[in-house]
C-alpha positions in Angstrom: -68.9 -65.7 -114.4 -70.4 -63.1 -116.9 -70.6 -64.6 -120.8 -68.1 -61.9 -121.5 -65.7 -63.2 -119.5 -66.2 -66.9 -120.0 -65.6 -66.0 -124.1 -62.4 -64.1 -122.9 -60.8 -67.1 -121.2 -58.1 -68.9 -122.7 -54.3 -70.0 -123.1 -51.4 -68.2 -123.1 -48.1 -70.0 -124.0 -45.0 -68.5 -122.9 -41.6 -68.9 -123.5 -39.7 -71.9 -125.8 -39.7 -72.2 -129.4 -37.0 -74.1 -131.6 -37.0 -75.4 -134.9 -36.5 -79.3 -134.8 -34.6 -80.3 -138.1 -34.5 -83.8 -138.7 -31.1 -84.7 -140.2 -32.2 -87.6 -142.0 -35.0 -85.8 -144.0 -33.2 -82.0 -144.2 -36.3 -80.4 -143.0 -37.2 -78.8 -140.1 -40.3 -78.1 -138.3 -41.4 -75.2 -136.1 -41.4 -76.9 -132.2 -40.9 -76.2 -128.7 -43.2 -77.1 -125.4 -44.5 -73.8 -124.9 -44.8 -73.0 -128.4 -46.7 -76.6 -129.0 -49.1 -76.2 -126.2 -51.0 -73.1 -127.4 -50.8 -74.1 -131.1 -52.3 -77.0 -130.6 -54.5 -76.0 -127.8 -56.3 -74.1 -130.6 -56.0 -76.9 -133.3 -57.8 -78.7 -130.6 -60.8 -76.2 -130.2 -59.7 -73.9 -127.7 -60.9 -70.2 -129.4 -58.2 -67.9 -127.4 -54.7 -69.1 -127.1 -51.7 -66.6 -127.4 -47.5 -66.8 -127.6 -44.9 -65.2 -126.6 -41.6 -65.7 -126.8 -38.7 -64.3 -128.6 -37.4 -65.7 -132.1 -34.0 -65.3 -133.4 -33.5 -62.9 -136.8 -32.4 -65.8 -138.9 -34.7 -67.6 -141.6 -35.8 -70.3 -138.8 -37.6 -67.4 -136.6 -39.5 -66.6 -139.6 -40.5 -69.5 -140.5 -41.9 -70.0 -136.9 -42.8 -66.5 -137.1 -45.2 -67.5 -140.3 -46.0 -70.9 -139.0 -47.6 -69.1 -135.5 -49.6 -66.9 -138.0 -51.0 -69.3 -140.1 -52.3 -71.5 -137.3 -54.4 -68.5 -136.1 -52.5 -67.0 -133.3 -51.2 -63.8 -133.4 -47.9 -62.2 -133.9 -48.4 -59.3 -131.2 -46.6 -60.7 -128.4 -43.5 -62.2 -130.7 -40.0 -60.5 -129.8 -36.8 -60.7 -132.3 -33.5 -60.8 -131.5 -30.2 -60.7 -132.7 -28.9 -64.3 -133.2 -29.7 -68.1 -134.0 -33.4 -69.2 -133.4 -33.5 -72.6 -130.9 -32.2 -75.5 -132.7 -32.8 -79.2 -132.0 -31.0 -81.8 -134.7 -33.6 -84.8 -134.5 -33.1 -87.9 -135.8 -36.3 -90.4 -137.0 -36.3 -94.2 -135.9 -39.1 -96.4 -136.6 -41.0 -93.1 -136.2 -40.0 -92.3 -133.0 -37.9 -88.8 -132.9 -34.6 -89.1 -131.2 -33.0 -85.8 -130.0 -28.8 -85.6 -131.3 -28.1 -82.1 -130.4 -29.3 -78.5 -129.5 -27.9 -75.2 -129.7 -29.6 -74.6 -125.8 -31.8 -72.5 -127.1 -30.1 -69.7 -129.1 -30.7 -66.5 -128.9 -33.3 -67.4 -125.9 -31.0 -68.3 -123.5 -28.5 -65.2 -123.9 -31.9 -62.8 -124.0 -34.4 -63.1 -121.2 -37.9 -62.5 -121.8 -39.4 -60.6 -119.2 -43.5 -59.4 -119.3 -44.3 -56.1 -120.4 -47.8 -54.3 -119.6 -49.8 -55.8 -122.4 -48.2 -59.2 -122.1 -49.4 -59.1 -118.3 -52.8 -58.0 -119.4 -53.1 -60.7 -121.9 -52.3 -62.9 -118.9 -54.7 -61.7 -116.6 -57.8 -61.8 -118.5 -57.1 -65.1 -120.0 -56.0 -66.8 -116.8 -54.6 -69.8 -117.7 -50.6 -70.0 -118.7 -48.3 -72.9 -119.6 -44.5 -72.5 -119.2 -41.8 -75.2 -119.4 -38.6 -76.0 -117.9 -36.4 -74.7 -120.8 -38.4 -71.3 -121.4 -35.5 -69.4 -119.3 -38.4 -67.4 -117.3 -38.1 -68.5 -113.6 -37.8 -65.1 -112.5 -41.0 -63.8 -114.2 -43.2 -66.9 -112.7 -43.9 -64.6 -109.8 -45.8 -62.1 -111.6 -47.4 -64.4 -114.1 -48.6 -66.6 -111.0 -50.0 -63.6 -109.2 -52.2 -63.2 -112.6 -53.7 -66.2 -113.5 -56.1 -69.0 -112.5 -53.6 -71.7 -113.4 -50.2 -72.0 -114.4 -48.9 -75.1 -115.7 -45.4 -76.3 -115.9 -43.6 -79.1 -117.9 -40.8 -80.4 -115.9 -40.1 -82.6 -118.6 -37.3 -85.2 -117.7 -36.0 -82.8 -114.8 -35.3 -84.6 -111.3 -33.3 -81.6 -109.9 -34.8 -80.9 -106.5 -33.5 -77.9 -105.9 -35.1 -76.8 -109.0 -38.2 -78.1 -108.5 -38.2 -76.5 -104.5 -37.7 -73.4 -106.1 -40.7 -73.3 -109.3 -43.2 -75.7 -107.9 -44.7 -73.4 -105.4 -45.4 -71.3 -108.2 -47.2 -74.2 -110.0 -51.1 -74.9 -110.1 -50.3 -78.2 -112.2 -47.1 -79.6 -112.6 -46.6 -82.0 -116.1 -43.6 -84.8 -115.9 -42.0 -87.4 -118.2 -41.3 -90.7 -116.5 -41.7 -93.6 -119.3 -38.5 -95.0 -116.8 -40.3 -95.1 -113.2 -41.7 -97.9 -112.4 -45.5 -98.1 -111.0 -44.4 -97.4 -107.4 -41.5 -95.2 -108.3 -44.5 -92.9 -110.0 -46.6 -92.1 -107.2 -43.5 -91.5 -105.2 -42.8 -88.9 -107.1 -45.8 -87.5 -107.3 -46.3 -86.7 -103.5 -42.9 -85.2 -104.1 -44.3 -83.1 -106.2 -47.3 -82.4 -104.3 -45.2 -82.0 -101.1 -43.4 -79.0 -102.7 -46.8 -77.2 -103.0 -47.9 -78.2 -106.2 -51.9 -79.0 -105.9 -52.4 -81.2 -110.0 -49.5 -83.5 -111.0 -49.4 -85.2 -114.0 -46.8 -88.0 -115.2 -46.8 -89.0 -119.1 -45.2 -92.3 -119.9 -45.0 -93.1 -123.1 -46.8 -96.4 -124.5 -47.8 -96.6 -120.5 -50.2 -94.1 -120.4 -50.3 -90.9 -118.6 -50.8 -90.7 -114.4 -53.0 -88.0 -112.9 -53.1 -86.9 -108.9 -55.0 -84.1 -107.1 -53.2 -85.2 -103.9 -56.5 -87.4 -103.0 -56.7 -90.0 -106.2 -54.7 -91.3 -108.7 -56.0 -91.4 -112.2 -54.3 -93.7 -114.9 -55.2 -92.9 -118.2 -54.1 -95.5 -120.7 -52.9 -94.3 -124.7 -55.3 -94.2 -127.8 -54.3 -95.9 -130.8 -52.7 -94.3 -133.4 -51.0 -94.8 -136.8 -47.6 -93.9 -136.3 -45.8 -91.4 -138.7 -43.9 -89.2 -135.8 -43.9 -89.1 -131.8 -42.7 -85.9 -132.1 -44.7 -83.4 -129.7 -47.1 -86.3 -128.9 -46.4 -85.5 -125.0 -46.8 -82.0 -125.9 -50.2 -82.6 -127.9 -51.6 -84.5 -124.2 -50.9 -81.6 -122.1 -52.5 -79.0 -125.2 -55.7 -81.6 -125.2 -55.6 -81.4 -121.6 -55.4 -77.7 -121.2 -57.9 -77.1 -123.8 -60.4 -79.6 -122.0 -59.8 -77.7 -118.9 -60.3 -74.3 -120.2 -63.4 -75.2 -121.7 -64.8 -76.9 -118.4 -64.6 -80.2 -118.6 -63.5 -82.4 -115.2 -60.3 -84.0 -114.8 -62.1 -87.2 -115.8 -62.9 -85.9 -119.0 -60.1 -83.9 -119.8 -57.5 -86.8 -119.3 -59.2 -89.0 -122.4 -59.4 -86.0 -124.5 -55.8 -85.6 -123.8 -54.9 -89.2 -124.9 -56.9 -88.7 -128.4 -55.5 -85.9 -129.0 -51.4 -87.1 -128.2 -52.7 -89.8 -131.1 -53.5 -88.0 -133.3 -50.3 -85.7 -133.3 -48.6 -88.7 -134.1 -50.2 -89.3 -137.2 -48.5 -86.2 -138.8 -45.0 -84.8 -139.1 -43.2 -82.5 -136.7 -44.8 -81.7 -133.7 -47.9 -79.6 -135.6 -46.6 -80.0 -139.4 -45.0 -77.1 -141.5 -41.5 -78.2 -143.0 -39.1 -75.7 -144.4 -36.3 -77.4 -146.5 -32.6 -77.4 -144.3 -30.5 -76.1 -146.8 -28.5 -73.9 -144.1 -30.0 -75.5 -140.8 -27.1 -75.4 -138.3 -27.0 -76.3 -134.8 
């Protein structure tokens, strides 16, 4: 690989963003897997990371809109649309985030993105893209997969089969929440996941740790420390350390570590990468 290229490499997160308003406080924060991956993917030293994704024309998409901005990414792939920015009513306990409600997405779920030429160009020369599970895209993962190097996925808590027969063989590595299966239930799982044509899997669980499979070893990366102010986007934070590790070349066996700092240390701030707006007329 030429310097050039190696400098051009990067992330590209596509598809969900929300605002998360926390009903006991009457903020909210900007948020959203997709969105959270490549913001903090460059708060965690990866130089090129990108969004897209649509926002809503309300006074939460512009707050995202200025939130994206100020941590460094551009605004050049950002779509607006007609209706209510993704909402997620959150509740704080003990510092542990509690979801209460969601308007599905807004004005994301009614309006499907779909790539355009310099959206697919973005994606081809930085090669690496991470999607989720509620970005509303599976019809595009054929043409961003036929672009890239990788394309990682959050399942988050899904266990729909059918769904996952019909993404995974799209998937290069496949991120999962399962703080509720047991040890054994885990790697079960896993070659489930494998078994659909997915060659990386990778199971975060909480206070357990995180569990990492190539289809020949099982890693088990154990959490860091951290001084609790908000789990929010913590899970989110570990696949961004991840991803940026990965970009940047390290191995799996460094990468996974990197991950685990770096989910501590996005607890040890507000919102899932800071910026509160006040709630006055937050409405899901």
């Amino acid at each position: 690989m030429s310097p050039a290229a190696h400098v051009e490499i990067g992330l590209v997160g596509i598809g969900d963003n929300v605002v998360d308003f926390y009903v006991d406080q009457g903020v909210y924060y900007p948020g959203g897997n997709a969105l959270n991956v490549a913001v903090l993917a460059h708060r965690f030293g990866l130089a090129n990371c990108a969004y897209i994704g649509i926002l809503g024309e309300d006074e939460e998409g512009a707050h995202v809109q200025a939130c994206i901005l100020a941590e460094g990414l551009s605004g050049k792939h950002l779509r607006f649309a007609k209706g209510e920015t993704g909402k997620a009513k959150v509740s704080l306990v003990n510092g542990d985030r509690v979801f209460v409600d969601s308007n599905k997405g807004g004005v994301r779920k009614r309006v499907m993105l779909r790539m355009d030429e310099d959206d697919l160009d973005l994606i081809s020369r930085l090669k690496y893209v991470h999607s989720s599970c509620f970005s509303y895209i599976e019809p595009e993962l054929p043409r961003i997969r036929a672009r890239v190097q990788e394309l990682s996925y959050d399942f988050s808590i899904t266990r729909d089969m059918e769904y996952f027969a019909a993404v995974c063989p799209l998937v290069t590595l496949a991120f999962l929440s399962g703080s509720d299966l047991s040890d054994g239930d885990t790697e079960t799982f896993i070659a489930r996941i494998h078994a659909m044509g997915v060659p990386m899997v990778c199971v975060t669980q909480g206070e357990r740790g995180a569990v990492f499979s190539n289809g020949i070893r099982i890693l088990r990366q154990g959490i860091v420390p951290a001084k609790l102010v908000d789990t929010m986007g913590a899970g989110d934070a570990f696949i961004a350390g991840f991803l940026a590790a990965r970009v940047n070349g390290a191995s799996i066996e460094d990468a996974l570590p990197h991950a685990a700092t770096f989910a501590a240390r996005a607890c040890e701030w507000p919102g899932a990468f800071g910026h509160p707006h006040p709630a006055d007329r937050c409405s899901t």
